[in-house]
N, C-alpha and C positions, 0 to 999 in steps of 0.2 A: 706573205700576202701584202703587205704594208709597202715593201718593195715592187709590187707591180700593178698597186691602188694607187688612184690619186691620194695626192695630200691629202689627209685629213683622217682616213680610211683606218679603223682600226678592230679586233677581232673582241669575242666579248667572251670568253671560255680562259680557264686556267686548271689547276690541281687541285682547286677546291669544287669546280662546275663551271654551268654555265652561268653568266656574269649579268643575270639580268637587271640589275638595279647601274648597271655601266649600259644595256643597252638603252634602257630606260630613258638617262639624261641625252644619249645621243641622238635618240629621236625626238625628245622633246628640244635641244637644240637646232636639231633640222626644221621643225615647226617655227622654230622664232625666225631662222633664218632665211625662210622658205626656199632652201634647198635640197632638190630633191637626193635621195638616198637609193643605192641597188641592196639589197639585203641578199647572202649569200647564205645557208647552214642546210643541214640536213632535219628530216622530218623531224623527228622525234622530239629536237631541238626546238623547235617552232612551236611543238606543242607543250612544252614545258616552260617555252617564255608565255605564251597563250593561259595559262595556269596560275603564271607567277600572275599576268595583268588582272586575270582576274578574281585572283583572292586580294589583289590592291586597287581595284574600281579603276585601270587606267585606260583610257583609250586614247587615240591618234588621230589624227589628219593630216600623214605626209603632204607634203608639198608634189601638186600633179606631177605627172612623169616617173614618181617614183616605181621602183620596180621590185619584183623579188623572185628568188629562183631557191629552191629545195630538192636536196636529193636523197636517197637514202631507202624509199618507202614507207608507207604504209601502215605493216601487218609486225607489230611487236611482240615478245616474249612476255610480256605484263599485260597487254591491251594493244588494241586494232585500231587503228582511226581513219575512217573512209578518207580519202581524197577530197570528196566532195564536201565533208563537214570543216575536214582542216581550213579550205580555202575560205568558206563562208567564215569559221571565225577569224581567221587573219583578218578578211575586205572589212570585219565591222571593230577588229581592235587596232589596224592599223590605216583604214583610209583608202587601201590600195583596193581597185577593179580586179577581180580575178583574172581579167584578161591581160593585167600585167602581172599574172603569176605565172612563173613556169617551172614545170617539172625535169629535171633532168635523168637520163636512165643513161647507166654506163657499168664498165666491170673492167676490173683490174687485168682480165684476160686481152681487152679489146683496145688499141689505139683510138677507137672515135667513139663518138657518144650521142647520143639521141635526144632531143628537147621534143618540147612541147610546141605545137601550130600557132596557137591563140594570138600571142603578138601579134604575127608577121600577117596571119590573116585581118586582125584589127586594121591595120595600116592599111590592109589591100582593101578595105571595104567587107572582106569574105565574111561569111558566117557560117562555122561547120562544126561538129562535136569533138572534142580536147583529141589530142591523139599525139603520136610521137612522129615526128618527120625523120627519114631518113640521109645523110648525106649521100651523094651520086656514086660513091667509092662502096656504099657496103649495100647488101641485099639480105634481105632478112625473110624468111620462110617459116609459115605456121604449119607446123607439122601435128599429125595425129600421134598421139603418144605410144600408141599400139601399134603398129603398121611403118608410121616415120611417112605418109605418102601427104606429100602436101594438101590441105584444107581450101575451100575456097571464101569470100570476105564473109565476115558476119562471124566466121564458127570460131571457136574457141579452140586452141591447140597450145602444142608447147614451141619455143622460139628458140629457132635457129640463124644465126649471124656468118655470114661471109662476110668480112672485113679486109678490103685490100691494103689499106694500111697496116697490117700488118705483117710489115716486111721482113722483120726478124723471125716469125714464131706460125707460130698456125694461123692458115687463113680462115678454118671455119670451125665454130664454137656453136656446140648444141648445149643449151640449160634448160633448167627446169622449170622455168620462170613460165606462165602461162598468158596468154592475149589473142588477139584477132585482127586481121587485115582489113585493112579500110582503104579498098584503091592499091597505091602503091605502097602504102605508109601502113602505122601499124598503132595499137593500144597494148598495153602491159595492164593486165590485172590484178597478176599477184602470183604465185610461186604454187607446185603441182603438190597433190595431196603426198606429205610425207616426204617432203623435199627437205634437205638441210637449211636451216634459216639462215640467209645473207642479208646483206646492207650495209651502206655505213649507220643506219638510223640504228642497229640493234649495237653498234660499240658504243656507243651516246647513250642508247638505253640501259645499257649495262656500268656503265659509268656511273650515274645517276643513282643508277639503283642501288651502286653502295657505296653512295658518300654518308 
């Protein structure tokens, strides 16, 4: 990572966890400096520095511009954490506007990967509910989990991925991952009753869990 981050840039995890009392100094260094910071990790992550701040009373005021992007999910093996709570306490332990928080959704099956609108709409002026944008190369289709016949926007189905980048391997990957169509674009809710649990956020959580 260090290698394709500006100078400066450093990760906060090792063999013992995650290295919160190293992120700690690096954001309160950012505050003195007022330089803003991109913050990169997976959910689970966030919520256990979330945890660490406030069993130590700490909060932030990144320097504006700051940003931050989480991947992973949600829905843990220990405990659940809305999307929507995560974010609220990031904005009030670290400073940052939800609408520069973004989600990323991707899988080891798929060369491209799916973010979050909020940004890009902030800049445009837009104002529209969180959702996942698609690149032009993939198409993505909410399927009825019974039948497999495509759904139309609003209802809830399981997602299927056409990915043209992927040139080497299969072009199209059905999971079990559950969401709905918005337009062209799409939301991830969360994974079908009795699905095998994935993410990166449940390696983190299991990490954790036995140090």
């Amino acid at each position: 990572m260090t290698l394709l981050a500006p100078r400066g840039s450093d990760y906060f995890f090792s063999d013992q966890g995650l290295d919160s009392f190293g992120l700690v100094k690096a954001l309160q260094a950012s505050e003195q400096r007022g330089e803003p910071v991109c913050l990169l990790g997976v959910s689970f992550a966030f919520v256990q520095f979330l945890n660490y701040c406030d069993s130590e009373r700490l909060r932030f005021r990144l320097p504006a511009s700051s940003r931050l992007m989480d991947t992973g999910g949600y829905k843990g093996r220990m405990r659940e954490v809305p999307r929507g709570e995560l974010y609220y306490r990031l904005g009030k332990a670290l400073g940052i506007p939800t609408s520069f928080m973004i989600n990323e959704y991707g899988m080891t099956e798929m060369c491209s990967q799916f973010y979050d609108n909020v940004l890009a709409d902030r800049f445009r002026g837009v104002q529209r509910s969180r959702h996942k944008v698609m690149p032009r190369w993939v198409r993505t289709r909410i399927l009825n989990p019974e039948t497999l016949e495509e759904l139309p926007d609003g209802v809830t189905g399981i997602l299927q991925h056409y990915d043209l980048a992927n040139a080497g391997s299969v072009m199209a990957l059905q999971t079990e991952d559950l969401g709905y169509r918005i337009e062209n674009e799409f939301e991830i809710i969360g994974r079908a009753k009795d699905a095998e649990a994935r993410g990166c956020s449940l390696t983190m959580e299991e990490f954790l869990r036995i140090q």
